[in-house]
KEMI-695728 format. One record per residue: chain; x, y negated, z negated of N, C-alpha, C, O in turn; residue number from 0. Coordinates in nm, 3 decimals. Layout:
+------+---------+---------+---------+---------+---------+---------+---------+---------+---------+---------+---------+---------+-----+
: unit :     n.X :     n.Y :     n.Z :    ca.X :    ca.Y :    ca.Z :     c.X :     c.Y :     c.Z :     o.X :     o.Y :     o.Z : pos :
+------+---------+---------+---------+---------+---------+---------+---------+---------+---------+---------+---------+---------+-----+
:    A :       X :       Y :       Z :       X :       Y :       Z :       X :       Y :       Z :       X :       Y :       Z : NUM :
...
+------+---------+---------+---------+---------+---------+---------+---------+---------+---------+---------+---------+---------+-----+
//
This chain:
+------+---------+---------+---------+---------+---------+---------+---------+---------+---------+---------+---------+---------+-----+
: unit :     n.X :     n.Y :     n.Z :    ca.X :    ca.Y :    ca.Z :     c.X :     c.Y :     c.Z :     o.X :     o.Y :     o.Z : pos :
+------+---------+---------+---------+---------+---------+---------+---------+---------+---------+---------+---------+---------+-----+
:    A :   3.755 :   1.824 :  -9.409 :   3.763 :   1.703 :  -9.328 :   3.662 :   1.602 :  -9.381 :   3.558 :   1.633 :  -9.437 :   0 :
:    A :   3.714 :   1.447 :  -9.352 :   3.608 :   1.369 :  -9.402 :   3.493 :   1.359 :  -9.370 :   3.516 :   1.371 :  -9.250 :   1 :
:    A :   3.376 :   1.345 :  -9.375 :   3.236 :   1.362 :  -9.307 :   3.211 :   1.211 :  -9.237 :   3.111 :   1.197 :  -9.167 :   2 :
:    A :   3.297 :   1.104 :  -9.257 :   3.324 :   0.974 :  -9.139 :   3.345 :   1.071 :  -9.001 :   3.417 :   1.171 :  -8.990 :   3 :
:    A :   3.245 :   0.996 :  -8.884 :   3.303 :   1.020 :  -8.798 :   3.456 :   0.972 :  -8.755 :   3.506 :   0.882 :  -8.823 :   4 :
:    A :   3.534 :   1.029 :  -8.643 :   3.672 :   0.987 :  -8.689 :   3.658 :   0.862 :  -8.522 :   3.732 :   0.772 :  -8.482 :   5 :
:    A :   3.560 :   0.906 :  -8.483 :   3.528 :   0.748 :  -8.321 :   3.426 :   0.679 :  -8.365 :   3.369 :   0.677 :  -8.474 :   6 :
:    A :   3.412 :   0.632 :  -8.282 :   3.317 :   0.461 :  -8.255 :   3.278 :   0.477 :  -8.109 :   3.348 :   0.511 :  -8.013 :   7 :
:    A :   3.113 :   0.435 :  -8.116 :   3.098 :   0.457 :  -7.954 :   3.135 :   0.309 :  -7.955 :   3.150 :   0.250 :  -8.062 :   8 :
:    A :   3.153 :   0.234 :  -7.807 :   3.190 :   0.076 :  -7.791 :   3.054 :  -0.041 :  -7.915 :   3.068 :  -0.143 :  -7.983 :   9 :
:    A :   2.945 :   0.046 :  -7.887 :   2.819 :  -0.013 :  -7.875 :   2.854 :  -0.047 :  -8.076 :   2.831 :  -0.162 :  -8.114 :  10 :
:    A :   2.896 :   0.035 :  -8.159 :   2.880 :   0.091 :  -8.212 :   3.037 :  -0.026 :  -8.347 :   3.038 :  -0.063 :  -8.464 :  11 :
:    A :   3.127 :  -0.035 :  -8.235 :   3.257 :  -0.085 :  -8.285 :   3.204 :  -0.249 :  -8.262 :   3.256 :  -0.337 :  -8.331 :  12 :
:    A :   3.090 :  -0.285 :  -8.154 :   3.081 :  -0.400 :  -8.152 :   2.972 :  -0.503 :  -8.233 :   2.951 :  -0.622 :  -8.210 :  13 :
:    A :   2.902 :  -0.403 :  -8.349 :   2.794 :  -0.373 :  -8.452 :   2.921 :  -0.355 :  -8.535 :   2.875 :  -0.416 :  -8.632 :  14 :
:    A :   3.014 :  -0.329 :  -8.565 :   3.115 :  -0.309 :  -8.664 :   3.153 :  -0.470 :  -8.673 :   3.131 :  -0.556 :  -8.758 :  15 :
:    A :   3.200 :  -0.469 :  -8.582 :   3.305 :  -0.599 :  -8.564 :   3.221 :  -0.703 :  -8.555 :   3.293 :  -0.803 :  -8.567 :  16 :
:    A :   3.080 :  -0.744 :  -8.537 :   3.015 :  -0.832 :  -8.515 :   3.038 :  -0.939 :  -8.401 :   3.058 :  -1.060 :  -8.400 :  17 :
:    A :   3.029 :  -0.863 :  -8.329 :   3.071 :  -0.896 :  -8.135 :   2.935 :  -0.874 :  -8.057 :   2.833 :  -0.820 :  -8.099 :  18 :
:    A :   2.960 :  -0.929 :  -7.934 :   2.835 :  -0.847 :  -7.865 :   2.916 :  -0.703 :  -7.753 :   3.036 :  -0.696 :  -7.727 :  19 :
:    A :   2.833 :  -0.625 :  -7.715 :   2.851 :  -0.488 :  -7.653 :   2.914 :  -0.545 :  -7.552 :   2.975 :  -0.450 :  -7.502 :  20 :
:    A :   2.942 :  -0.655 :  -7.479 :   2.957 :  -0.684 :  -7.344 :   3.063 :  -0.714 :  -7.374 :   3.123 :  -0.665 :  -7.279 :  21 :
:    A :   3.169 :  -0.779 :  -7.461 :   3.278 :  -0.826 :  -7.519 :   3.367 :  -0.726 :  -7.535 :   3.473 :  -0.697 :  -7.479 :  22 :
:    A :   3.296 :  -0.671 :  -7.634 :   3.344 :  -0.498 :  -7.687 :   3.395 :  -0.430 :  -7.582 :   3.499 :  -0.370 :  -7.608 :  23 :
:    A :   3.355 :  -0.420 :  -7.467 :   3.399 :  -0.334 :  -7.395 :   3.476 :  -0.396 :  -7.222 :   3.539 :  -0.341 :  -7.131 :  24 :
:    A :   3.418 :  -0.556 :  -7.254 :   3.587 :  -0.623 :  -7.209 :   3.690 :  -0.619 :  -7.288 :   3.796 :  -0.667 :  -7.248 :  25 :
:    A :   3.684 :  -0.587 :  -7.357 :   3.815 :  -0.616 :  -7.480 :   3.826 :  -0.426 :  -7.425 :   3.892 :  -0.398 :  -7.325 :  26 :
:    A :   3.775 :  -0.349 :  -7.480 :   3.796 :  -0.241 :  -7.423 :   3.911 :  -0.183 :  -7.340 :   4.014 :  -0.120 :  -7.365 :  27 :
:    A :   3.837 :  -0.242 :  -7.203 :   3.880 :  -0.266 :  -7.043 :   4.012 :  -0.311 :  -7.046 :   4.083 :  -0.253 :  -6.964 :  28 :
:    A :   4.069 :  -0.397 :  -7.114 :   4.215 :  -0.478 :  -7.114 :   4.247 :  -0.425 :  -7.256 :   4.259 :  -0.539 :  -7.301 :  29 :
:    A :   4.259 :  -0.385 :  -7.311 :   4.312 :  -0.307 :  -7.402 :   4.334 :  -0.375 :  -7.525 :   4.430 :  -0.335 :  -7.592 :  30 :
:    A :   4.268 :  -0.469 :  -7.568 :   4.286 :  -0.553 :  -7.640 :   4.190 :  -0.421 :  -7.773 :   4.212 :  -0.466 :  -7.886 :  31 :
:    A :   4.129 :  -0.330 :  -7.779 :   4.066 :  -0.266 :  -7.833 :   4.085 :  -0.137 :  -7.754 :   4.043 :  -0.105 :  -7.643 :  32 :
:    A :   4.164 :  -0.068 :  -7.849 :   4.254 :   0.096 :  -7.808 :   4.127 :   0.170 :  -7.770 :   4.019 :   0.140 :  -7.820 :  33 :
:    A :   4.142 :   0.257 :  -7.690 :   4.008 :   0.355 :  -7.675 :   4.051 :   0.516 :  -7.641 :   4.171 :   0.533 :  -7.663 :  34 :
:    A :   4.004 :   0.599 :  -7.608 :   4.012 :   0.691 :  -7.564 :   3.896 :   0.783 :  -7.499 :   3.821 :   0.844 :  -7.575 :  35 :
:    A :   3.885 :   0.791 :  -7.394 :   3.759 :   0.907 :  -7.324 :   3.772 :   1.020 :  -7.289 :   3.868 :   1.076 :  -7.235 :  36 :
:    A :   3.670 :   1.058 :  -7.320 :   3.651 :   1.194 :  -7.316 :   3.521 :   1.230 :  -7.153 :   3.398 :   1.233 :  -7.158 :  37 :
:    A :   3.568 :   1.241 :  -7.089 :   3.487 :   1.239 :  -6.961 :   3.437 :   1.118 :  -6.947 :   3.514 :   1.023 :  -6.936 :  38 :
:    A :   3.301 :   1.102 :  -6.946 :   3.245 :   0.949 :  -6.922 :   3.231 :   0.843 :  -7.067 :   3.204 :   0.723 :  -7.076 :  39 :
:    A :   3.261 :   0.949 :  -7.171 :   3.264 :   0.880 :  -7.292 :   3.360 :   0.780 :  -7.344 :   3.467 :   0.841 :  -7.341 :  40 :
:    A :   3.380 :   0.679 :  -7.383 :   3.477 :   0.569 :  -7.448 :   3.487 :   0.577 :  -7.554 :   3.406 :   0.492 :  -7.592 :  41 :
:    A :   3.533 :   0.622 :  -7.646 :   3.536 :   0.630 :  -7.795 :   3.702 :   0.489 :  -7.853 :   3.808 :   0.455 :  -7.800 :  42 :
:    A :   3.634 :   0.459 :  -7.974 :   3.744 :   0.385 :  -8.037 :   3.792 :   0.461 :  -8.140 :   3.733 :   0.427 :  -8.243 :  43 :
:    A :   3.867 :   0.543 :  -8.160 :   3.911 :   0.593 :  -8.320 :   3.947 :   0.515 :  -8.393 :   4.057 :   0.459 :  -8.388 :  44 :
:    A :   3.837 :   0.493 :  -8.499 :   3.800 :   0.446 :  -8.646 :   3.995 :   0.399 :  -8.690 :   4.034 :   0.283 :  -8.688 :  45 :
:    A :   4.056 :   0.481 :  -8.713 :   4.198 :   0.459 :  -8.800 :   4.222 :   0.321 :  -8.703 :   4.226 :   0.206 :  -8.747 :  46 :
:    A :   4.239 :   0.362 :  -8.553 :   4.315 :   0.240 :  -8.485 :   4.278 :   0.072 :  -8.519 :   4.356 :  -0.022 :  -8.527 :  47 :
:    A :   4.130 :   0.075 :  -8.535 :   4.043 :   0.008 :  -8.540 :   4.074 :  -0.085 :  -8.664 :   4.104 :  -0.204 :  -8.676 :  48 :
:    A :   4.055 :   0.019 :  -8.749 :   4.125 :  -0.050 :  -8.876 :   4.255 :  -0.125 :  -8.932 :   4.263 :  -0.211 :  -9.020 :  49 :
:    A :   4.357 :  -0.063 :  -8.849 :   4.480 :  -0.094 :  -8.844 :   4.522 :  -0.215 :  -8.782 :   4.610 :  -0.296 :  -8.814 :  50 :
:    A :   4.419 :  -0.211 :  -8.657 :   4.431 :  -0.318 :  -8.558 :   4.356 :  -0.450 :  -8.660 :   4.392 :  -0.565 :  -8.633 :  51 :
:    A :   4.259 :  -0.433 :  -8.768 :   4.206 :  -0.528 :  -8.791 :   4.301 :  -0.576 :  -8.927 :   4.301 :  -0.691 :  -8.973 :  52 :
:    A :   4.373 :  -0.472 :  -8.975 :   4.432 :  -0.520 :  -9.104 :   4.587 :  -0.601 :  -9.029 :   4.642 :  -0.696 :  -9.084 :  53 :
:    A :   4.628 :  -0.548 :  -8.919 :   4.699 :  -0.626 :  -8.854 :   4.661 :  -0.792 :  -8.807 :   4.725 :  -0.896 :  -8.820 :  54 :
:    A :   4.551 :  -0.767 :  -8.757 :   4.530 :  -0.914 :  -8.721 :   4.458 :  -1.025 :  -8.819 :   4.396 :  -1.122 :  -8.775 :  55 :
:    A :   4.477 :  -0.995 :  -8.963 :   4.441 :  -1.093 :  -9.065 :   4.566 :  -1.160 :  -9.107 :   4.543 :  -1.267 :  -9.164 :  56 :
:    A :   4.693 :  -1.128 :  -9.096 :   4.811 :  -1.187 :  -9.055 :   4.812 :  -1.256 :  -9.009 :   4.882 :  -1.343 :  -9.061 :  57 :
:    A :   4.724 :  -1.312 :  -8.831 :   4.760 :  -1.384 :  -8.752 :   4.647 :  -1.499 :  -8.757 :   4.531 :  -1.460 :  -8.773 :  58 :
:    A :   4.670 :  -1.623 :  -8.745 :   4.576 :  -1.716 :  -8.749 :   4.574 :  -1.731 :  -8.604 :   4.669 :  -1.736 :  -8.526 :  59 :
:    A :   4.422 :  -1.740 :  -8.577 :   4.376 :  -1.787 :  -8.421 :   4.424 :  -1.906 :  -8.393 :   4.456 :  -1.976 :  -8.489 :  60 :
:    A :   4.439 :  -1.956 :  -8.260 :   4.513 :  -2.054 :  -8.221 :   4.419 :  -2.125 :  -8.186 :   4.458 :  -2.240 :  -8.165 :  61 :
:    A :   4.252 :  -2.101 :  -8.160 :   4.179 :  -2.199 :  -8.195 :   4.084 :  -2.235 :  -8.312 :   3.965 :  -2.266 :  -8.315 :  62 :
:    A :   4.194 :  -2.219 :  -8.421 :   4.120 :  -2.232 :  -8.567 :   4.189 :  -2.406 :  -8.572 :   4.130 :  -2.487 :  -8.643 :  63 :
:    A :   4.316 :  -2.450 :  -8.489 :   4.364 :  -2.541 :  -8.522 :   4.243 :  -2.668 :  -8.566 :   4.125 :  -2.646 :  -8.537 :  64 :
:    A :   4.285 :  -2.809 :  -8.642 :   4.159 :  -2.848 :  -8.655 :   4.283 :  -2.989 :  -8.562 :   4.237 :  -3.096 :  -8.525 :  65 :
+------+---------+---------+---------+---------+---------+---------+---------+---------+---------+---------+---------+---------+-----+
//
């Protein structure tokens, strides 16, 4: 197995993504950022994460307009 962990704590995806923790885990909350828990834990699995981000370089923000 790869020695990458295969989650992300929130704190952890929002230090990835260059967000703040409070965002991270509104985005979380509404699902805008897949998660999964494990009792009180929130984990993001790494693959989704990625997928979700190679997906959304496709899409131009709608307030990039100038």
């Amino acid at each position: 197995m790869d020695s990458e962990k295969l989650t992300l704590t929130v704190s952890e995806t929002a230090r990835a993504l260059g967000i703040s923790r409070g965002l991270a885990y509104e985005m979380v909350r509404t699902g805008e950022i897949p998660s999964v828990r494990f009792g009180k834990r929130v984990l993001v699995p790494r693959r989704t994460l990625e997928r979700l981000l190679e997906q959304g370089q496709a899409v131009t923000p709608a307030h990039s307009k100038s």
